[in-house]
C-alpha positions as CSV (number, residue, x, y, z in Angstrom):
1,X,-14.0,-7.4,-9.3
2,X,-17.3,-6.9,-11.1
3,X,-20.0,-4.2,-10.5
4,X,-23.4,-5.0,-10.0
5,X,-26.8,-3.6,-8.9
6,X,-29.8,-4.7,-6.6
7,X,-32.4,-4.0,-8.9
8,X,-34.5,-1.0,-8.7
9,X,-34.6,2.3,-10.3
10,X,-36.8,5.7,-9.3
11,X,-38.5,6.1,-13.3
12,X,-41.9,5.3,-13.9
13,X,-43.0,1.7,-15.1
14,X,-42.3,1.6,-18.8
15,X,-40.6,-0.7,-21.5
16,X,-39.3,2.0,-22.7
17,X,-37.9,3.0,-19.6
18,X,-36.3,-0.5,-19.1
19,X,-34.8,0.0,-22.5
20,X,-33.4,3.2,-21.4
21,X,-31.7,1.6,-18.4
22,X,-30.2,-1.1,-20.2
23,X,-28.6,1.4,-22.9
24,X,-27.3,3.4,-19.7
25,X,-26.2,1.0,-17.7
26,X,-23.8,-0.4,-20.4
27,X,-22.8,3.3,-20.9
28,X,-21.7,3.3,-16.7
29,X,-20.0,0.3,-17.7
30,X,-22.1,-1.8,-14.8
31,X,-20.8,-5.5,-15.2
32,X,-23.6,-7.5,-14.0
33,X,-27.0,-5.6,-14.0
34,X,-30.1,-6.8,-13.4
35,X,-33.3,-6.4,-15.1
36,X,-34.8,-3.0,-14.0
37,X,-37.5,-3.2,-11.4
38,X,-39.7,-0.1,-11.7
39,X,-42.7,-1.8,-10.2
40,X,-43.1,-2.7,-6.6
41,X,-40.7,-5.7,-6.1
42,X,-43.9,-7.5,-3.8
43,X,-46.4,-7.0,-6.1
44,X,-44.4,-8.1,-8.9
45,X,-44.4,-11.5,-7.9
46,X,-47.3,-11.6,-6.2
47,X,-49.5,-10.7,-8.8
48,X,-49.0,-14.0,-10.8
49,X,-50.1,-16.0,-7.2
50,X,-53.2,-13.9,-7.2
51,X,-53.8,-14.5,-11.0
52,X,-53.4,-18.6,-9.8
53,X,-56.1,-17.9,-6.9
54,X,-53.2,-18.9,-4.3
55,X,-53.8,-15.2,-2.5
56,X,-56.4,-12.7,-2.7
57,X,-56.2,-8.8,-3.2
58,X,-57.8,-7.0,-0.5
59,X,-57.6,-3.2,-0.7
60,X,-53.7,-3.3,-0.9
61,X,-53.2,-6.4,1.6
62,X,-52.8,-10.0,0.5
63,X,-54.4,-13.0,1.9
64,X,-54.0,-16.6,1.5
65,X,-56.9,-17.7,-0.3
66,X,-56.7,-21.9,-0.5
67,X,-55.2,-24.8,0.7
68,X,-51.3,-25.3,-0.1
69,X,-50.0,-27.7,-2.3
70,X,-47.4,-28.1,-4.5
71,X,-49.5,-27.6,-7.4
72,X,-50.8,-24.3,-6.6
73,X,-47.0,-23.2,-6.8
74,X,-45.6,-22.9,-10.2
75,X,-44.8,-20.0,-12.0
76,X,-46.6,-19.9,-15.6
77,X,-46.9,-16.0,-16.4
78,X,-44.6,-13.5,-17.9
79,X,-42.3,-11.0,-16.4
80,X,-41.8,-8.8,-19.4
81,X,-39.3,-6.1,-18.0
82,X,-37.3,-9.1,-17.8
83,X,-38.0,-10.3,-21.0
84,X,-37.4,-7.0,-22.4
85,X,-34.0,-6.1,-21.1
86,X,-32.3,-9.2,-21.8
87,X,-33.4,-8.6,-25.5
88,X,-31.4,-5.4,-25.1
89,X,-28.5,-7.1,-23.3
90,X,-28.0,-9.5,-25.5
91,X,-26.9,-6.6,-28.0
92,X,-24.4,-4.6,-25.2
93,X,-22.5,-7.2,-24.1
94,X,-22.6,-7.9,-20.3
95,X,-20.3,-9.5,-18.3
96,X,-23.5,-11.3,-16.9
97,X,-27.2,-10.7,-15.8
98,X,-29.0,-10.4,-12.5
99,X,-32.2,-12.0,-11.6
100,X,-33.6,-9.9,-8.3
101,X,-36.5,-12.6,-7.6
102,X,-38.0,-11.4,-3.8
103,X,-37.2,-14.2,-1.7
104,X,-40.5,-17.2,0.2
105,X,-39.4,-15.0,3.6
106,X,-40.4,-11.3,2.1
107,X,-43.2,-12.7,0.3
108,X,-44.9,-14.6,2.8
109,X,-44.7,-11.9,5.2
110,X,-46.8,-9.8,3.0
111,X,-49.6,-12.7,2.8
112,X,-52.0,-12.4,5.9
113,X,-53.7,-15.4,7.8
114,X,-55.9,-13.5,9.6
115,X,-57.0,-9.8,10.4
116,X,-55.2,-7.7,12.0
117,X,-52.3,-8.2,14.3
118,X,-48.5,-8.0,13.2
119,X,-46.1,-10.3,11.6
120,X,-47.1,-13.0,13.9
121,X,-50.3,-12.6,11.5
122,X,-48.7,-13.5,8.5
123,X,-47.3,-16.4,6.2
124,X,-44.1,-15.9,8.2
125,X,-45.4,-17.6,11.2
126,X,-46.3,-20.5,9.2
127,X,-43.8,-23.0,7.7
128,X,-45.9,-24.7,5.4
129,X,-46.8,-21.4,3.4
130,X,-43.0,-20.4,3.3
131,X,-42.2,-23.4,1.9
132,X,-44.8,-23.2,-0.6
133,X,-43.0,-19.8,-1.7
134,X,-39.8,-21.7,-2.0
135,X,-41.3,-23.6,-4.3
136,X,-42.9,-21.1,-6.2
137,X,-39.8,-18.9,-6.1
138,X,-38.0,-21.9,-7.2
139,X,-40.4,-22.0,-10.5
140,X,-39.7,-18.3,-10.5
141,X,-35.9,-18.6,-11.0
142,X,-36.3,-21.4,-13.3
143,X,-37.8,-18.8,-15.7
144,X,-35.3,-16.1,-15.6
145,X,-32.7,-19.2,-15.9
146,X,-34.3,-20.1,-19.4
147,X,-34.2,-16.0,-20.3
148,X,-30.5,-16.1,-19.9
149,X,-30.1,-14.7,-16.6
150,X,-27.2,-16.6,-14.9
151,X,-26.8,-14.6,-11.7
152,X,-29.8,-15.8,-9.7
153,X,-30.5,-13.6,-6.4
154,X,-33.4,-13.7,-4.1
155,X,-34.1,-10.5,-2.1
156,X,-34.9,-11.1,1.4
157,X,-34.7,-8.1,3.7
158,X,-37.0,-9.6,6.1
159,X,-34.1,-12.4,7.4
160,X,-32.8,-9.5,9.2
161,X,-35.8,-9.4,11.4
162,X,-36.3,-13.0,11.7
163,X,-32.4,-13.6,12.6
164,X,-31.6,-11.4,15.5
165,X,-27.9,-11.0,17.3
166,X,-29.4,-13.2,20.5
167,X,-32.7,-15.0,18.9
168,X,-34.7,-16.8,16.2
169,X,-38.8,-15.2,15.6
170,X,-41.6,-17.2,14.6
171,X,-39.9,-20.5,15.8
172,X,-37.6,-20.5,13.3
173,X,-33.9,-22.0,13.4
174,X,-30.9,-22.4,11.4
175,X,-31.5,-25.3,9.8
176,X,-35.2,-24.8,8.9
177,X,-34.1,-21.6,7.5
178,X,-31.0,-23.4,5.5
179,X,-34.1,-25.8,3.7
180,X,-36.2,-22.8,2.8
181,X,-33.0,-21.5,0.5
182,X,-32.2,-25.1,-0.3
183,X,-35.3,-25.3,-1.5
184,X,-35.7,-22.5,-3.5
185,X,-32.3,-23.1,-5.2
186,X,-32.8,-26.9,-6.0
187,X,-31.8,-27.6,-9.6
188,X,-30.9,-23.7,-10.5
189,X,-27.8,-23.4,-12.6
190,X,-25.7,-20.2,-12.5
191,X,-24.7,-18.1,-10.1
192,X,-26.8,-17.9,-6.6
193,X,-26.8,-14.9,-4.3
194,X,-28.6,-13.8,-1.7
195,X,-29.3,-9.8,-0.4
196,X,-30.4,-8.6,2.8
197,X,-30.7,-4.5,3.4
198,X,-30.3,-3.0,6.1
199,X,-28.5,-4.0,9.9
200,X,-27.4,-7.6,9.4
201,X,-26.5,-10.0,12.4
202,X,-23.6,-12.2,12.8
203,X,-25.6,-14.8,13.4
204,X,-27.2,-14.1,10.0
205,X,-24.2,-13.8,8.7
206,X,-22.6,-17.2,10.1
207,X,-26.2,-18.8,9.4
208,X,-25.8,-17.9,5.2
209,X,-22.0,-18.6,4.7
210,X,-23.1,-22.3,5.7
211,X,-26.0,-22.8,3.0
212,X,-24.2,-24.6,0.3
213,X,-26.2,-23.3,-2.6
214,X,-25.7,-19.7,-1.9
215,X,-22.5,-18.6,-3.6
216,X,-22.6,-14.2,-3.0
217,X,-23.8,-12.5,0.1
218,X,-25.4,-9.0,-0.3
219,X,-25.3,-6.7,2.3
220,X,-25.3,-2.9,2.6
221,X,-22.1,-1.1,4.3
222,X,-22.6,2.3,3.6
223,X,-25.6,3.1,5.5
224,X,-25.3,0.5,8.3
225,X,-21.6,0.9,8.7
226,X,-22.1,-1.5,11.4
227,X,-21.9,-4.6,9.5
228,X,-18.3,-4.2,8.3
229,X,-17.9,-5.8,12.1
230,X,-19.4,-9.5,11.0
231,X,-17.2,-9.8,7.7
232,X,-15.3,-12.9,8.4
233,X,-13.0,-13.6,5.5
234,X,-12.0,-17.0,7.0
235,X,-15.3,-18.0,6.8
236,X,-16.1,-16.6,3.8
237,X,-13.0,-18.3,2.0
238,X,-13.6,-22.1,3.9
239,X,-16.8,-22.0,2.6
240,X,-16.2,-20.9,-0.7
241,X,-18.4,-17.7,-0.3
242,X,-18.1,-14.0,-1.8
243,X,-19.1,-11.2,0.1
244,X,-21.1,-8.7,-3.0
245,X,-21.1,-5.1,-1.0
246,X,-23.0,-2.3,-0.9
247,X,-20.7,0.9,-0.8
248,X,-23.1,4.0,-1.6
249,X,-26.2,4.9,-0.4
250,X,-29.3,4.1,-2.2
251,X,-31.6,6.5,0.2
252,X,-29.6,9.3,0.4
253,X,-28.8,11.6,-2.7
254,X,-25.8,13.1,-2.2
255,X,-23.2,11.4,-4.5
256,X,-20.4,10.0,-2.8
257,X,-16.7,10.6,-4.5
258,X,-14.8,7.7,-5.6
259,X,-12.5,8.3,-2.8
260,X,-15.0,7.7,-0.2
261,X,-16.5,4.6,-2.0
262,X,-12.4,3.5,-2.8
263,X,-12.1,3.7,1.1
264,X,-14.7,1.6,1.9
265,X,-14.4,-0.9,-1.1
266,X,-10.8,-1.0,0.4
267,X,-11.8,-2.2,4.0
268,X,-13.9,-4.6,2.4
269,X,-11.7,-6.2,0.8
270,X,-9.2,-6.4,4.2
271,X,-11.9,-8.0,5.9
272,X,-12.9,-10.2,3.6
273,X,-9.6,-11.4,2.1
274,X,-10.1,-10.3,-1.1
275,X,-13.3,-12.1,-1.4
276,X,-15.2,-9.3,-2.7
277,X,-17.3,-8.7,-6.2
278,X,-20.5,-8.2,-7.5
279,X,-20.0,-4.4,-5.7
280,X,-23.2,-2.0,-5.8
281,X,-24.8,0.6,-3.6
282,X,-26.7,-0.9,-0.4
283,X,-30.0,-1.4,-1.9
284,X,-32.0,-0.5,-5.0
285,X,-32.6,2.8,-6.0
286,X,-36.5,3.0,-5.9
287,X,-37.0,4.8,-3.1
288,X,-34.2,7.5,-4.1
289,X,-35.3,11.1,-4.5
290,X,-33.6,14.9,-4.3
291,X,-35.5,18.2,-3.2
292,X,-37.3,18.4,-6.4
293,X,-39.3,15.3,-6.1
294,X,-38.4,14.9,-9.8
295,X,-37.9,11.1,-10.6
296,X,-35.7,12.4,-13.9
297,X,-32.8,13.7,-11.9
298,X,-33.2,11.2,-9.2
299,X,-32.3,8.7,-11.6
300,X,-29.2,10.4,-13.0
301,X,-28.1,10.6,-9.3
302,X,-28.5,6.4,-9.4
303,X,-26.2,6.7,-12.7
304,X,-23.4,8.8,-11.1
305,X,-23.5,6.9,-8.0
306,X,-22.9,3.5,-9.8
307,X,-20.6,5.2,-12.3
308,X,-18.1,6.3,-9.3
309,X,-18.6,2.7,-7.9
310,X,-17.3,1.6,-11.3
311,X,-14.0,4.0,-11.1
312,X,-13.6,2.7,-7.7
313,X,-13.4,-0.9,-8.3
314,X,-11.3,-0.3,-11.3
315,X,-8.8,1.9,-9.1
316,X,-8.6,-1.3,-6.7
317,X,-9.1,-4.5,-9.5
């Protein structure tokens, strides 16, 4: 088994904080990390679709702003926190690299149609401008392909609304949903994975083991101990799936002891048939933070967390 992390960290936006994650992670001993997001992981890749006139800024809400077409859809700027971190990784030695790219789902249901109103106001209720985000996110992963990531994962915590235990929202279904991460995986080498935070459905569950492009499944155990309950490591192995867990929490900052995490890790791995790698905490770290308020030591709480995830998985590899 290899360790891994979702993506974001609770320092300021800096290079040289992105270099100082890369040297530390490498020091943890973290596997497969990904390139540090210490901006917002929306406006990260929707700034670049507001550069291309696609969406307008509004105050701090989006709105589509033209027509949709596939030419409106390609990614041509820079991501330079990526950029920056695989020059450092190229140096430490990683086992591999993760691309966090926010999934057409997320990012359409931050782009509003209309005034007002709730989801049902957004991109989500529209098919045609989720598939335009699959095709931009598409160009997006194609970029971090030619930067040398080759674990490509799109972040989607908003499947967990759409996909209920009893319904579909916004007339979605499982196939429609199966071409949206068809699409935004077409001709991507590597490694693909997909992570959803928070309470995950079975139906979800049974709905991504069946996309053939997807390859890891990233859900969060700790802090919705719940979903330990839709594992299904016949599934998992007939379809050639891995299940990538979260086993700490990323909210909370109290640290928990390699015991606790080897515990989980361990039913995991029952559940799922030994299908397990790629193991993090739940969720990224950006949203971490200890009595103090100071980002500093909310970080080092990130570090020990994934460096007690790391004794863990050795205990049990």
């Amino acid at each position: 088994m290899k360790t891994s992390h979702v993506g974001s960290f609770p320092l300021e936006f800096s290079l040289e904080n992105v270099s100082l994650i890369a040297r530390d992670l490498h020091e943890v001993g973290v596997d497969v990390p990904p390139y540090p997001q210490l901006r917002n992981f929306i406006e990260i890749y929707m700034e670049p679709l507001v550069a291309g006139g696609l969406v307008t800024l509004r105050g701090e809400s989006y709105f589509l702003s033209k027509s949709l077409g596939a030419e409106d859809v390609v990614f041509e700027g820079r991501i330079e926190e990526a950029e920056v971190f695989v020059d450092h990784a190229r140096s430490l030695g990683f086992r591999g690299l993760r691309a966090p790219v926010t999934g057409p789902f997320t990012l359409s249901s931050k782009v509003l149609l209309a005034e007002g109103g709730g989801l049902e106001s957004t991109g989500l209720a529209n098919a045609d401008v989720v598939r335009t985000m699959a095709r931009y996110v598409n160009s997006v992963l194609k970029y971090m392909e030619r930067l040398g990531f080759n674990y490509l994962f799109i972040d989607e915590p908003i499947l967990g609304v759409i996909v209920g235990a009893r319904r579909f929202l916004f007339g979605w279904d499982e196939g429609s949903i199966a071409d949206v991460i068809g699409t935004v995986f077409k001709g991507i080498g590597g490694y693909h994975g997909i992570h959803v935070c928070g309470r995950v459905s079975r139906r979800l569950f049974d709905l991504l083991v069946g996309v053939p492009m997807v390859d890891f499944l990233n859900f969060e155990f700790h802090d919705s101990p719940e979903n330990v309950n839709i594992v299904d490591g016949e599934r998992l192995s007939s379809r050639g799936k891995v299940l990538a867990p979260g086993v700490a929490s990323s909210k909370r900052p109290e640290i928990e002891s390699v015991e606790e995490i080897r515990g989980l890790l361990r039913e995991l791995l029952a559940k799922a048939r030994g299908r397990v790698d790629l193991v993090s905490a739940d969720c990224g770290f950006g949203g971490l933070s200890t009595a103090s308020g100071s980002r500093r030591e909310a970080y080092e709480v990130a570090l020990k967390k994934l460096a007690n995830i790391k004794k863990a998985v050795l205990d049990l590899s």
